[in-house]
Biopython code that builds the backbone (N, CA, C, O; Angstrom):
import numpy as np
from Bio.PDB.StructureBuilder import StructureBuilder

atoms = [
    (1, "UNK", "N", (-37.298, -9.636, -28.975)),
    (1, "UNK", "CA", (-35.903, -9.297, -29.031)),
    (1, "UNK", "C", (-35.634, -7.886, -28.553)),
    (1, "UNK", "O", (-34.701, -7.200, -28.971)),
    (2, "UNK", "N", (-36.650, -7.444, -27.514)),
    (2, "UNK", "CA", (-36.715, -5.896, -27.369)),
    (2, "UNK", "C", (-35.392, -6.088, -25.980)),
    (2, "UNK", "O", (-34.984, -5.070, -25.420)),
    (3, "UNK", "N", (-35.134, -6.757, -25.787)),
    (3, "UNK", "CA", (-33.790, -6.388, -24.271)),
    (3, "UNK", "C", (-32.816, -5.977, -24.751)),
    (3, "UNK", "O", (-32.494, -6.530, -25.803)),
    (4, "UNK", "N", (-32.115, -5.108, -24.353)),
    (4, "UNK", "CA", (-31.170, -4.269, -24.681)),
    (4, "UNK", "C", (-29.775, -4.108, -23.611)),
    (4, "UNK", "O", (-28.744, -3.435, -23.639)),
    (5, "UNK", "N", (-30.462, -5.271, -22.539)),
    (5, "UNK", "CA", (-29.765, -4.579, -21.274)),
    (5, "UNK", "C", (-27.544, -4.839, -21.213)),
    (5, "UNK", "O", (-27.098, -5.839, -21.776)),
    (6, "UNK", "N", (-27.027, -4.326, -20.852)),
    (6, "UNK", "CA", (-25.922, -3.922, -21.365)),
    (6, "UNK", "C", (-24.901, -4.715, -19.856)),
    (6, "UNK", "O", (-24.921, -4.621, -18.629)),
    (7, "UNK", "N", (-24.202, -5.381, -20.779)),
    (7, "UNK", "CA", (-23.650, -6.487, -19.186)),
    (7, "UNK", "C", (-22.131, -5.271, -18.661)),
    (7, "UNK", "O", (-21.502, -4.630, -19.503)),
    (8, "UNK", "N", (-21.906, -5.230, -17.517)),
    (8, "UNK", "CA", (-20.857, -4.440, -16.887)),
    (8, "UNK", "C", (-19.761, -5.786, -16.749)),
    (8, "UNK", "O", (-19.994, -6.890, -16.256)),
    (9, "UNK", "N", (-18.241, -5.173, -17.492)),
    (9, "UNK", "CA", (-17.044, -6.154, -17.301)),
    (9, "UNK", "C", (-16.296, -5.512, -16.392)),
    (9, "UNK", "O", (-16.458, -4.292, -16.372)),
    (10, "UNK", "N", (-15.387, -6.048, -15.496)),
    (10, "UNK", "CA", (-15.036, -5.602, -14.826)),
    (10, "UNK", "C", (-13.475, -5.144, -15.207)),
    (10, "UNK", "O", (-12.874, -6.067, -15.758)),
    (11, "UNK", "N", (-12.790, -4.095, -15.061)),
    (11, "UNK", "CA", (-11.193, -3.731, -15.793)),
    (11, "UNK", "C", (-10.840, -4.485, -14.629)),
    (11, "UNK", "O", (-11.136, -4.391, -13.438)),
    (12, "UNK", "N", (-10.044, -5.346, -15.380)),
    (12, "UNK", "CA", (-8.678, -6.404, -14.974)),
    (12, "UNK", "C", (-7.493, -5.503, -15.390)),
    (12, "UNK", "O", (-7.524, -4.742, -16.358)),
    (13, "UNK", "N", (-6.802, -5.615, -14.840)),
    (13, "UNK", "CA", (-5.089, -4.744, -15.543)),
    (13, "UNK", "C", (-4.389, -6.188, -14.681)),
    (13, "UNK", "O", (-4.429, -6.477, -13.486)),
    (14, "UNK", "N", (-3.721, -6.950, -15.932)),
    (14, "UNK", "CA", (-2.473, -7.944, -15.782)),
    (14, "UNK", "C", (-1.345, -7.860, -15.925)),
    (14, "UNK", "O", (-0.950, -8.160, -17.051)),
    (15, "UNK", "N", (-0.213, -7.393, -14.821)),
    (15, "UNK", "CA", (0.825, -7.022, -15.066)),
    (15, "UNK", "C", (2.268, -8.554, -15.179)),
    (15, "UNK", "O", (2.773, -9.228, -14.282)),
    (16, "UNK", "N", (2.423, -8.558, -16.280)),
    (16, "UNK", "CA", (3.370, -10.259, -16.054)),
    (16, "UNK", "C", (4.890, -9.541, -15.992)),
    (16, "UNK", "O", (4.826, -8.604, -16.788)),
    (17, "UNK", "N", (5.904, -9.569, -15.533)),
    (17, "UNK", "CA", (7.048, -9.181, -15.279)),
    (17, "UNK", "C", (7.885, -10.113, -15.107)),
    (17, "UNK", "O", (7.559, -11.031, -14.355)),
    (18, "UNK", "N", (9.386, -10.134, -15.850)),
    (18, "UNK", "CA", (10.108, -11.119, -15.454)),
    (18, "UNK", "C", (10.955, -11.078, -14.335)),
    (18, "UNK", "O", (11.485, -9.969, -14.275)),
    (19, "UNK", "N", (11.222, -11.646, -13.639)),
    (19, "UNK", "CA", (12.699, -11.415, -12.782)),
    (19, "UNK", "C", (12.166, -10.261, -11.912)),
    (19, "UNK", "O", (13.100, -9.495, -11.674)),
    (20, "UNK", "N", (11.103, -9.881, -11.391)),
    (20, "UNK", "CA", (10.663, -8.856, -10.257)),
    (20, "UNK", "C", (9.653, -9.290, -8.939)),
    (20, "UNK", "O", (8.461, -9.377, -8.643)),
    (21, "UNK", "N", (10.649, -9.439, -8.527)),
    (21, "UNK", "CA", (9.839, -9.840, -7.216)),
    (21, "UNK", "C", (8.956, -9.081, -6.091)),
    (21, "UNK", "O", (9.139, -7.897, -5.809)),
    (22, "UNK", "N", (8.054, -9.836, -5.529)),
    (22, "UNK", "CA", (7.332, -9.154, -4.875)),
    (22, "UNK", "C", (7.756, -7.808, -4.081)),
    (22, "UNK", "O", (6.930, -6.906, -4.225)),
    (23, "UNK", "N", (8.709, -7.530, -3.388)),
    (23, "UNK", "CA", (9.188, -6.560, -2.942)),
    (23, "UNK", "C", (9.766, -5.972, -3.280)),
    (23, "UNK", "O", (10.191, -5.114, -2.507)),
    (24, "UNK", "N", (10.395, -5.971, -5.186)),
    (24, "UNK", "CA", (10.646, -4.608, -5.942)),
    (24, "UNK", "C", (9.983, -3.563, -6.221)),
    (24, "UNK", "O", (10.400, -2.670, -6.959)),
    (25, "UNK", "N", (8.712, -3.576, -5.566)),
    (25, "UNK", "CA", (7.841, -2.397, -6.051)),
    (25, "UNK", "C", (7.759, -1.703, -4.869)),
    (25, "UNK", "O", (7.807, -2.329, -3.810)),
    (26, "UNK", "N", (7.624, -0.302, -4.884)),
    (26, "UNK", "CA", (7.413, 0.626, -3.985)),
    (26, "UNK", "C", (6.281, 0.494, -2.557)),
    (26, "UNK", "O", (6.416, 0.720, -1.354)),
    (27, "UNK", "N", (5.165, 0.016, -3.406)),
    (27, "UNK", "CA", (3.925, -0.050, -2.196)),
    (27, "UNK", "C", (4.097, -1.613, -1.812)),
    (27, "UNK", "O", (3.179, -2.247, -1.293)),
    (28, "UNK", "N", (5.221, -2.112, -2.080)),
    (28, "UNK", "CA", (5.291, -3.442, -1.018)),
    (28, "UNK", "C", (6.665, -2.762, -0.382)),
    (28, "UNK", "O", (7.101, -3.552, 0.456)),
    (29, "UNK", "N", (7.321, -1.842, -0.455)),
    (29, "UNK", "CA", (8.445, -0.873, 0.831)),
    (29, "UNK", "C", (9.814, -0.816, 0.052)),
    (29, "UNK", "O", (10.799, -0.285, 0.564)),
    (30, "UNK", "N", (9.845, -1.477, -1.413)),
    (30, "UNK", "CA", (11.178, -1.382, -2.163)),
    (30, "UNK", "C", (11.718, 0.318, -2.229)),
    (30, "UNK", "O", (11.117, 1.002, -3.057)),
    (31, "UNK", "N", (12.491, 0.812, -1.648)),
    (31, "UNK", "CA", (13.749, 1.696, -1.614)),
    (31, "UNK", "C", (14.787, 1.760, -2.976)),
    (31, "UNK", "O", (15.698, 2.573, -3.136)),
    (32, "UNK", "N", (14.438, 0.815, -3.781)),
    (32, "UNK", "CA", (15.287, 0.891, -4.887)),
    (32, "UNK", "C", (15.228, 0.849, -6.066)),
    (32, "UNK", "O", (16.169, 0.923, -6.855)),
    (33, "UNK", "N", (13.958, 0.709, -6.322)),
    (33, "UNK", "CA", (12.924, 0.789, -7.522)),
    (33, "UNK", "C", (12.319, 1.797, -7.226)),
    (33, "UNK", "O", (12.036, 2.110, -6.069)),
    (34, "UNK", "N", (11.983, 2.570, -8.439)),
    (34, "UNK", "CA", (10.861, 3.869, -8.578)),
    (34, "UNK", "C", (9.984, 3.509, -9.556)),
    (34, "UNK", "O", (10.137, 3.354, -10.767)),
    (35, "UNK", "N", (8.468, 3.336, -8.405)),
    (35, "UNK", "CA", (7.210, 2.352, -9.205)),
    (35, "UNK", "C", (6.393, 3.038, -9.125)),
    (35, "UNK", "O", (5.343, 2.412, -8.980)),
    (36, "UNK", "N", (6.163, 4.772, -9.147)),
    (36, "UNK", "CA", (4.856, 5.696, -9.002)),
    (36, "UNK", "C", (3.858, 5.085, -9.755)),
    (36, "UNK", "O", (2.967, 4.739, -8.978)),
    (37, "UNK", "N", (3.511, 4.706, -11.232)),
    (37, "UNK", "CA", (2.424, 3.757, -11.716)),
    (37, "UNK", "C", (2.224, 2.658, -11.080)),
    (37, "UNK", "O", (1.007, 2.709, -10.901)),
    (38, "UNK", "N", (2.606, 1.634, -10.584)),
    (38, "UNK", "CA", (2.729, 0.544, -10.063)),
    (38, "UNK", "C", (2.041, 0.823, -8.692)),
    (38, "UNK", "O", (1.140, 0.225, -8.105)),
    (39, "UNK", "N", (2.537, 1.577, -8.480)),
    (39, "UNK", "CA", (1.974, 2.015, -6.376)),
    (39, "UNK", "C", (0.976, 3.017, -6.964)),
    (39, "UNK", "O", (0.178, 2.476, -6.199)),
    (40, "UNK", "N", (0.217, 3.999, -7.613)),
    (40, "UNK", "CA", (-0.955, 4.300, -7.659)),
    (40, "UNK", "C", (-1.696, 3.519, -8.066)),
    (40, "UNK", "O", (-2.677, 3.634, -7.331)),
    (41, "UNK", "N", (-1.925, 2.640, -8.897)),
    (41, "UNK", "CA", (-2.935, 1.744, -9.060)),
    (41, "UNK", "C", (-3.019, 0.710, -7.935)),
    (41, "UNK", "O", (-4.071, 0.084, -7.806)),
    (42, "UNK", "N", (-2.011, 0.488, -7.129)),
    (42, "UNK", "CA", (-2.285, -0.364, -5.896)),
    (42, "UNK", "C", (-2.930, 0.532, -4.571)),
    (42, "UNK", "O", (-3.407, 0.087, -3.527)),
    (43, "UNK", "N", (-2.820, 1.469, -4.860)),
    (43, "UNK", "CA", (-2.920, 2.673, -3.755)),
    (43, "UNK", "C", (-4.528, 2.813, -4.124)),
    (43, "UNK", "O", (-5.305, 3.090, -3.211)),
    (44, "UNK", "N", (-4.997, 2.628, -5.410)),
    (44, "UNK", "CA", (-6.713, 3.428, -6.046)),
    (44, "UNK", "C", (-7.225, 2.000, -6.248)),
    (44, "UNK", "O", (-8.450, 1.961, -6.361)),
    (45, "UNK", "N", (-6.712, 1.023, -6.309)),
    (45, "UNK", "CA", (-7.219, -0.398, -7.082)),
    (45, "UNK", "C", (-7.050, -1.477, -5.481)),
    (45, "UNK", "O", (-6.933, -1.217, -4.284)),
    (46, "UNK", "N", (-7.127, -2.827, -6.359)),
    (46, "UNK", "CA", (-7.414, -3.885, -5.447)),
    (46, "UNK", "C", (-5.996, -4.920, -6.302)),
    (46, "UNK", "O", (-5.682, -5.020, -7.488)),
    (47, "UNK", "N", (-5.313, -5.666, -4.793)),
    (47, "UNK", "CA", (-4.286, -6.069, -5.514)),
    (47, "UNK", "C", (-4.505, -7.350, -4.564)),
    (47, "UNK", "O", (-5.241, -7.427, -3.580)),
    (48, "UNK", "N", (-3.606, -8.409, -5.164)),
    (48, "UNK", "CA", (-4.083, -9.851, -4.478)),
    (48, "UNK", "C", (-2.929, -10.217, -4.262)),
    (48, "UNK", "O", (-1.936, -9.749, -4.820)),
    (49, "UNK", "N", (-2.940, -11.256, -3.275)),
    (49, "UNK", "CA", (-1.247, -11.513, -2.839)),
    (49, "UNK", "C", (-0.903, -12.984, -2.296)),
    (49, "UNK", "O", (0.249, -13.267, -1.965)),
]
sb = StructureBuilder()
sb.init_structure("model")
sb.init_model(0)
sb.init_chain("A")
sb.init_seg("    ")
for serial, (resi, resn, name, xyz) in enumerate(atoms, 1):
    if name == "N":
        sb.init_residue(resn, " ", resi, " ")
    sb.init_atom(name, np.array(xyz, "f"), 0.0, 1.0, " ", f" {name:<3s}", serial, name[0])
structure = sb.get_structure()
């Protein structure tokens, strides 16, 4: 029982939103929403589409 070895999870961040569509957020070109959290984690992270 000597293994110790330590499993790596990977951070998921799940954002569920009602009524916001793909092009309300800044880093998809929305002009009318202000999404600085939203567009740095798409800007540093991996986003699927």
């Amino acid at each position: 029982m000597g293994c110790t070895a330590k499993k790596n999870h990977p951070n998921i961040i799940f954002i569920l939103v009602d009524d916001l569509g793909w092009n309300d957020v800044g880093y998809m070109g929305s002009k009318f929403y202000d999404t600085p959290n939203i567009d740095r984690l798409a800007t540093e992270g991996m986003y699927f589409t």
